[in-house]
DOKOLRO-312686 format. One line per field, with one value per residue (C-alpha): y, z, x; residue in three letters. Coordinates in steps of 0.5 Angstrom, whole numbers, padded with zeros to 4 digits. Last residue first. Layout:
! residues N
v = Y:...
w = Z:...
u = X:...
r = ALA:...
! end
This chain:
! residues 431
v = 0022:0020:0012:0010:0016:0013:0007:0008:0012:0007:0002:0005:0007:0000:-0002:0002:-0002:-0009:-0007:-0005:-0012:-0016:-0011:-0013:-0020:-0024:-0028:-0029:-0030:-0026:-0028:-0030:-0033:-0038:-0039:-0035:-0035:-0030:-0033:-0038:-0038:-0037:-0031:-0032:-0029:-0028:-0028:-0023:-0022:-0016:-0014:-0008:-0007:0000:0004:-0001:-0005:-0002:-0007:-0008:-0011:-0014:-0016:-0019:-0020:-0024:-0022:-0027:-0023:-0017:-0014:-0007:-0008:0000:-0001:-0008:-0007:-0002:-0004:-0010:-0006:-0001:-0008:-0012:-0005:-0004:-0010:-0009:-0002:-0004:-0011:-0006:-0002:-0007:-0012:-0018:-0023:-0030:-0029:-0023:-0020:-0012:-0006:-0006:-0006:-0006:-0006:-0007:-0005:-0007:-0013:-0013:-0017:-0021:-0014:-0014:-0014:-0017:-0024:-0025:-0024:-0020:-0020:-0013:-0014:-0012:-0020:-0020:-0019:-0012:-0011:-0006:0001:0004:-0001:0001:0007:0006:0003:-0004:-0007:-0006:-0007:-0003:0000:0003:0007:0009:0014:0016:0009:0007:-0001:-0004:-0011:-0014:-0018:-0012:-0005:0000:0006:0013:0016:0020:0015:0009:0002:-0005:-0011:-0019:-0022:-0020:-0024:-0027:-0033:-0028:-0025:-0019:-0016:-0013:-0008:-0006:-0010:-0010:-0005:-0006:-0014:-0016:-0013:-0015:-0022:-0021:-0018:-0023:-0028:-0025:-0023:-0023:-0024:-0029:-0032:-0025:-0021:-0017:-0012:-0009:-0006:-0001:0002:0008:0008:0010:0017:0021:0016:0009:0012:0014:0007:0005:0007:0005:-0002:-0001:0002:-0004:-0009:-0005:-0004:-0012:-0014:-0008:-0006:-0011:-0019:-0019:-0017:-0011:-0009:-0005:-0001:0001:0007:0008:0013:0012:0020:0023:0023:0028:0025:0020:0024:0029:0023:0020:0026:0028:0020:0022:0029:0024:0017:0013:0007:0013:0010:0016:0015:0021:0024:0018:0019:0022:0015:0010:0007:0004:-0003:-0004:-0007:-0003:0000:-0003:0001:0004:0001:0003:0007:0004:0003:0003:0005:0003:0006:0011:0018:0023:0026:0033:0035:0037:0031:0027:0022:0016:0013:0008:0009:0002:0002:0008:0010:0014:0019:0020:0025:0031:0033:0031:0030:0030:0026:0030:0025:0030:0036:0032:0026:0031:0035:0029:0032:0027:0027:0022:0026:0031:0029:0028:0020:0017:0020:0014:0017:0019:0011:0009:0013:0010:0005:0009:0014:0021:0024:0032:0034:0030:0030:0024:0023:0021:0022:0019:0020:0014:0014:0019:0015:0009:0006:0013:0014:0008:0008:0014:0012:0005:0008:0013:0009:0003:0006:0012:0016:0013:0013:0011:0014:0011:0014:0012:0017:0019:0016:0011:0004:-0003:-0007:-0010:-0017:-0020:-0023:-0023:-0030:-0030:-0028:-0022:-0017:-0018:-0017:-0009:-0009:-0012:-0007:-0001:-0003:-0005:0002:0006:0003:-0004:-0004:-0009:-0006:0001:0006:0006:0012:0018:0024
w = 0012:0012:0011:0010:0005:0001:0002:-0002:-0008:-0009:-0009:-0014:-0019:-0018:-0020:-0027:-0029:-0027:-0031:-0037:-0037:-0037:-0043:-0047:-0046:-0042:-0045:-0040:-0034:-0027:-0020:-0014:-0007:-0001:0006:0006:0013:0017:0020:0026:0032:0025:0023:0018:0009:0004:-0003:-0009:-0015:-0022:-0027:-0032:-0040:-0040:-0043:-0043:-0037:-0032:-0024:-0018:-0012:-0009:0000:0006:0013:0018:0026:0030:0035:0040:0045:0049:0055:0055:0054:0051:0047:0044:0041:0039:0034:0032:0030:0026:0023:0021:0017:0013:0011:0010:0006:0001:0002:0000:0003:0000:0006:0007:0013:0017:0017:0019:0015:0009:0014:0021:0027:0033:0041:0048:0047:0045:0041:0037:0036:0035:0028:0033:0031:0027:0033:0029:0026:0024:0017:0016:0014:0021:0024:0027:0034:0037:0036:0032:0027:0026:0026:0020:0016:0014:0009:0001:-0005:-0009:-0014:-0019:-0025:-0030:-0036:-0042:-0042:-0044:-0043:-0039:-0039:-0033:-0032:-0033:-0031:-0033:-0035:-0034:-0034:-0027:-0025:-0026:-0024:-0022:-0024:-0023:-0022:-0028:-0031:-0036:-0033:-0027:-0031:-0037:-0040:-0046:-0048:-0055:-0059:-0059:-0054:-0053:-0055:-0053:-0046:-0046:-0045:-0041:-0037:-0036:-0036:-0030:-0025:-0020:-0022:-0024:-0024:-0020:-0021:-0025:-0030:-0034:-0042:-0044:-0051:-0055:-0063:-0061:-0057:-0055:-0055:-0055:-0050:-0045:-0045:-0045:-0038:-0036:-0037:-0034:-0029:-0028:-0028:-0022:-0018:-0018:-0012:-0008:-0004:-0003:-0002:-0006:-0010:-0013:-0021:-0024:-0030:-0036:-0040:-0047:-0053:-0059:-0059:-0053:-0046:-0044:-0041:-0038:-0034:-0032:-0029:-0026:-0022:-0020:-0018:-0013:-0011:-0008:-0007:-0005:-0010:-0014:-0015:-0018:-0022:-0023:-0017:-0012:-0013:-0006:-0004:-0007:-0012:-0014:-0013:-0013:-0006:-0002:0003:0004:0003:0008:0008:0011:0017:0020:0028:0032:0040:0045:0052:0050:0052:0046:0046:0044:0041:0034:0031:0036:0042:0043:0050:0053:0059:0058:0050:0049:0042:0038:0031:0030:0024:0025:0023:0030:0028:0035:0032:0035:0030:0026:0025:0027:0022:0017:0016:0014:0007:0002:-0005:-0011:-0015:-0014:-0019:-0025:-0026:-0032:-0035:-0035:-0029:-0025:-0026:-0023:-0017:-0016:-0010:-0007:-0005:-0004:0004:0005:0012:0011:0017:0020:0028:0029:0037:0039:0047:0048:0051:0045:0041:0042:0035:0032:0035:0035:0027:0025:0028:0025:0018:0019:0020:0015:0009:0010:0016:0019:0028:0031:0039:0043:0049:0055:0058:0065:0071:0071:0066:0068:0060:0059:0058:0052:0046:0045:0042:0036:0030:0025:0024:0016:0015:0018:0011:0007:0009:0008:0001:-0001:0001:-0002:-0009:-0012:-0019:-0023:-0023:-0018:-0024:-0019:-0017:-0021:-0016
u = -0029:-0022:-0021:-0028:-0028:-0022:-0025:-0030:-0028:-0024:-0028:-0033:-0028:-0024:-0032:-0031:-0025:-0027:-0035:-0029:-0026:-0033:-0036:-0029:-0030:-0025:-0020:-0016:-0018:-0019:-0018:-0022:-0020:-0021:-0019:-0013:-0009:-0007:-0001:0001:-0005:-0011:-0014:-0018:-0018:-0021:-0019:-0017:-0015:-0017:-0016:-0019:-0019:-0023:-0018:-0010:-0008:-0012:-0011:-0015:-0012:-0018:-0017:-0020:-0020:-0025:-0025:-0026:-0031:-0030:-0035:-0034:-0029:-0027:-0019:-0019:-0024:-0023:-0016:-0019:-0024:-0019:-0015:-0020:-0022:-0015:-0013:-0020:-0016:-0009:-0011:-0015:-0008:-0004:0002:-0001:-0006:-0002:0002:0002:0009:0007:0010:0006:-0001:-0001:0003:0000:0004:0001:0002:0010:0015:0009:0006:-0001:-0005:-0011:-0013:-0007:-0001:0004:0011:0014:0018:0025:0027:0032:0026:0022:0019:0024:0021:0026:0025:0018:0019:0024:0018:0018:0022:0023:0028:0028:0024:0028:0025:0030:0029:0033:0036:0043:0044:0051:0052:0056:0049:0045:0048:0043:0046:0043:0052:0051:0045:0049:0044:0046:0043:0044:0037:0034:0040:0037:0035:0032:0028:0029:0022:0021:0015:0014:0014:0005:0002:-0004:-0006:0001:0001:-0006:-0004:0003:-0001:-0007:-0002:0003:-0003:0002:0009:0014:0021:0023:0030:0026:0029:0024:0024:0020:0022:0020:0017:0010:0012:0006:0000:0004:0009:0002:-0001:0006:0007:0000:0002:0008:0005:0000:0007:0010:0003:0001:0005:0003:0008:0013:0016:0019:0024:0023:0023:0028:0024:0027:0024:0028:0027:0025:0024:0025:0023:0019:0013:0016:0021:0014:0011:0016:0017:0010:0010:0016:0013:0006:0006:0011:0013:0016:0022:0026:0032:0035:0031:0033:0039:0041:0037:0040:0042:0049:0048:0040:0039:0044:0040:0033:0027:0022:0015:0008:0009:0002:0004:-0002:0002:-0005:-0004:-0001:0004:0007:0013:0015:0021:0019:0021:0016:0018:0012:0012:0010:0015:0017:0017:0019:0019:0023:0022:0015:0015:0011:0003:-0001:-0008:-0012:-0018:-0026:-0029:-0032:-0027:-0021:-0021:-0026:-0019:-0014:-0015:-0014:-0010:-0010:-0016:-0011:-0006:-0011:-0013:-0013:-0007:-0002:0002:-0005:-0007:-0001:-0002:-0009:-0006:0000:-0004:-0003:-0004:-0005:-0001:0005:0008:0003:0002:-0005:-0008:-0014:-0017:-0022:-0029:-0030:-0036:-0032:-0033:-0032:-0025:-0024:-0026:-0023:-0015:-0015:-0017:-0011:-0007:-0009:-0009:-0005:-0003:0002:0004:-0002:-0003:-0009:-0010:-0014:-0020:-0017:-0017:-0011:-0012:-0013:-0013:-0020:-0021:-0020:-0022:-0030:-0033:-0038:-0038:-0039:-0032:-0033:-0039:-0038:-0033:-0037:-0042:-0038:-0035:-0043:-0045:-0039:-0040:-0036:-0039:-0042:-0049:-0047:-0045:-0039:-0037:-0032:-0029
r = UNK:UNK:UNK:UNK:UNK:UNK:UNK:UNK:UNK:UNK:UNK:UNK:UNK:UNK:UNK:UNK:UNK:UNK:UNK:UNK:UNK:UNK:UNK:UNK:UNK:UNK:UNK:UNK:UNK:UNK:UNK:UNK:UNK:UNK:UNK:UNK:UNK:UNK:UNK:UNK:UNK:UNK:UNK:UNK:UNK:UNK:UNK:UNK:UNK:UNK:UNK:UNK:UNK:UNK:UNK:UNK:UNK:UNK:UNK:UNK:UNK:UNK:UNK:UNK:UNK:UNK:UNK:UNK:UNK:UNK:UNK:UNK:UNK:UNK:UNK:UNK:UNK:UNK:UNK:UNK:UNK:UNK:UNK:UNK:UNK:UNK:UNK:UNK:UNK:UNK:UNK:UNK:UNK:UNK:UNK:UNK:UNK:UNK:UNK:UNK:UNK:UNK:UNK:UNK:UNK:UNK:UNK:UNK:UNK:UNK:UNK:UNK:UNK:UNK:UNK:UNK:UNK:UNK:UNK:UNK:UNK:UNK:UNK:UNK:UNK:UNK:UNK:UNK:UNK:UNK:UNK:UNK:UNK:UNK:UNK:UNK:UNK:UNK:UNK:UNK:UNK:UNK:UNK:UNK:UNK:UNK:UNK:UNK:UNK:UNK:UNK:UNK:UNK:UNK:UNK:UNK:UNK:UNK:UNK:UNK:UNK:UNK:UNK:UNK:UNK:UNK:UNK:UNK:UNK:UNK:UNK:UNK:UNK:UNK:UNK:UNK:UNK:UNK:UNK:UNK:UNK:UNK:UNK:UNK:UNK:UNK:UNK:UNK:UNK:UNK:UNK:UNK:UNK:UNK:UNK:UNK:UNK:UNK:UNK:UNK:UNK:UNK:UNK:UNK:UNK:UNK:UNK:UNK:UNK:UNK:UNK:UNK:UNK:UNK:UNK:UNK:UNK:UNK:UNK:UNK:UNK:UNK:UNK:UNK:UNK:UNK:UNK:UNK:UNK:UNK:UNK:UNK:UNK:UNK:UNK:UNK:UNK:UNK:UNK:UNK:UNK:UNK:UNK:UNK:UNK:UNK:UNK:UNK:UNK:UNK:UNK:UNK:UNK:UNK:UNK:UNK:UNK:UNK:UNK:UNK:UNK:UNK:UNK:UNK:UNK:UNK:UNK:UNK:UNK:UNK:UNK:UNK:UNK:UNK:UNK:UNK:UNK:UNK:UNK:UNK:UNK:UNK:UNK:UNK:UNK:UNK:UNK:UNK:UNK:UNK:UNK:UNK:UNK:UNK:UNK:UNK:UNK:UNK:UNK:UNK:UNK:UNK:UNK:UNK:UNK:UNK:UNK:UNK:UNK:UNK:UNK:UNK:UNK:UNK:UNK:UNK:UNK:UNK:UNK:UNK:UNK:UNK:UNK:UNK:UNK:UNK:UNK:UNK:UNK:UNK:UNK:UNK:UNK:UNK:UNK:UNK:UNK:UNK:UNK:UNK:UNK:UNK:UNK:UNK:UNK:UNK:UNK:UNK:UNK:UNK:UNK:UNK:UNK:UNK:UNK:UNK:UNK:UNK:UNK:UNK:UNK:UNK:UNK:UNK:UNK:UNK:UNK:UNK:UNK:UNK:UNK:UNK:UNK:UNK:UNK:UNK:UNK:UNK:UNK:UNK:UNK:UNK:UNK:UNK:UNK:UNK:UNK:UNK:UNK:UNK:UNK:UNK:UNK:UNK:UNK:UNK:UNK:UNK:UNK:UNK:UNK:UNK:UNK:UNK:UNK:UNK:UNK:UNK:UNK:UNK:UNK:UNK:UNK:UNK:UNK:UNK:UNK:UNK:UNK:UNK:UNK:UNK:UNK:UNK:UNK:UNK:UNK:UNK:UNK:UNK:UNK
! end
């Protein structure tokens, strides 16, 4: 796996120290929670950028005074972020591909591979797929997101190979891969953007990016087109800008004045349905409509919106204290549903949880985020800010985004820090 070159880039050392500045202040939080003999047991549910994080570090940080236990069916992880790099040939498939091996081997982490089916708050409990259930102290629920039925009329997941979302990692972004890959001649690859809010809200536009890297390569005279029922999107100048500059005439995009909010999708016939006019594609990408992951829903501690509401100082449940939620799934405030705010999002929370069942300090914790986007070879973006817990939300203190116009040298330096960082964080989370 490629590192940052170490003079503009974000390597696993800077990541790391950033990562324990964030936790340095002064008062501790709670007291610790009563408990039976035995160690306490920690159960988190979602192995991905903010579960399977939670579960190393309080492993870790308790030096095994805490009994861990991860419950993940997938027993490699894909991630979301850097996915889009593998459809524009970037990245091959198994650069996205983690092992939650070392989990159980260097920190002694009992990794579950099975689905979380229910949740008994008064018993807590969690009950498994397979018929087991496991107790807790602590419940960590990370499931990512599940999408809303019915938000993309005519789609749903029975079509999801037609149509393939690709906006969970793994046999989908295989799928939408090979979809492009084969397209024919002047051919057209349509997109129907989310609402937010959603998974990483530069990704639909970065994959257009990385779409048309590809077309413009091997089918220079297909078509892009996106229906997106927002007015705006993250980073919308900067791709707007390299759009132009990479990939002139060949990208179009259908807002909400146009009727981008008016959409609906014919997977037998691959036709999309824009304000009661019907367009042929040859390939169709919806990512629909999003909430929090079903476990979630289970439990009962989501809004009517989906997303489940935390206490911002320690990624709790709002509906129960001995629950935390974090990264897509919670409501937090301010911070983008990201992996890099799953991770930071994580720390703050492993560091609570350890806290209140051995009594070992806590501090204020400070959370931040970057989104790194590639729009063409070397020609990297970015946006990011800082962030404090407040009573109400997760409040932004301040933040950073790049500018049009930047020189070559500054885009490709973007570009080869992602690399570090990605590097970084996926050793934090599995190493």
């Amino acid at each position: 796996m490629s590192k940052s070159n170490g003079k503009n880039g974000l390597n696993r050392r800077h990541f790391l120290a950033s990562a324990a500045a964030a936790t340095t202040a002064v008062s501790a939080l709670s007291a610790p929670t009563v408990l039976a003999q035995g160690r306490p047991r920690v159960v988190v549910v979602g192995g991905g950028a903010g579960g399977a994080t939670a579960a190393r570090y309080i492993a870790k940080d308790s030096e095994g005074a805490i009994d861990v236990t991860l419950v993940e069916p997938s027993r490699a992880y894909y991630s979301c972020f850097f996915s889009n790099l593998y459809i524009g040939g970037f990245r091959d498939y198994a650069s996205i591909g983690h092992s939650y091996g070392d989990l159980a081997a260097n920190h002694g982490i009992n990794v579950v591979h099975d689905w979380a089916v229910s949740v008994d708050r008064d018993a807590r409990s969690v009950g498994l797929a397979g018929g087991g259930s496991l107790a807790y102290d602590r419940l960590i629920l990370s499931p990512g997101i599940d999408f809303r039925d019915g938000s993309v009329p005519g789609w749903d997941l029975s079509q999801q190979n037609r149509m393939p979302h690709a906006y969970k990692a793994g046999s989908q972004t295989q799928l939408l891969k090979a979809q492009i890959e084969a397209m024919p001649e002047g051919g057209t690859y349509c997109m129907v953007a989310p609402p937010n809010p959603f998974r990483c809200p530069p990704g639909p536009y970065e994959r257009i990016s990385m779409v048309a890297h590809v077309l413009k390569q091997s089918n220079p005279t297909a078509k892009i087109l996106i229906v997106d029922p927002k007015a705006k999107f993250s980073k919308q100048g900067l791709f707007e800008e390299g759009w132009q500059r990479h990939y002139a005439g060949m990208i179009e995009r259908v807002g909400p004045d146009f009727g981008g909010d008016k959409v609906e999708v014919r997977p037998e016939a691959m036709e999309v349905v824009i304000d009661g006019e019907a367009t042929k594609v040859d390939v169709c990408n919806v990512i629909p409509a999003q909430q929090a992951g079903r476990i979630a829903a289970v439990a009962g501690i989501t809004n009517e919106a989906g997303w489940a509401p935390i206490v911002p100082h320690t990624m709790q449940s709002r509906a129960d204290e001995n629950i935390h939620v974090l990264g897509d799934a919670s409501q937090q405030g301010d911070m983008p549903k990201s992996g890099f705010s799953a991770n930071s999002q994580a720390k703050a929370c492993a560091m609570a949880v350890r806290g209140a069942l051995t009594g070992s300090s806590t501090f204020p914790p400070r959370y931040s985020n970057t989104c790194w986007s590639l729009i063409g070879t070397d020609d990297g973006v970015k946006v990011g800010a800082s962030y404090e817990a407040t009573d109400e939300k997760i409040a932004k203190t301040d933040g950073f985004i790049s500018k049009t116009g930047e020189s070559a040298e500054l885009r490709k330096a973007t570009y080869e820090e992602s690399i570090g960082w990605y590097a970084a964080i996926t050793g934090d989370m599995f190493s």
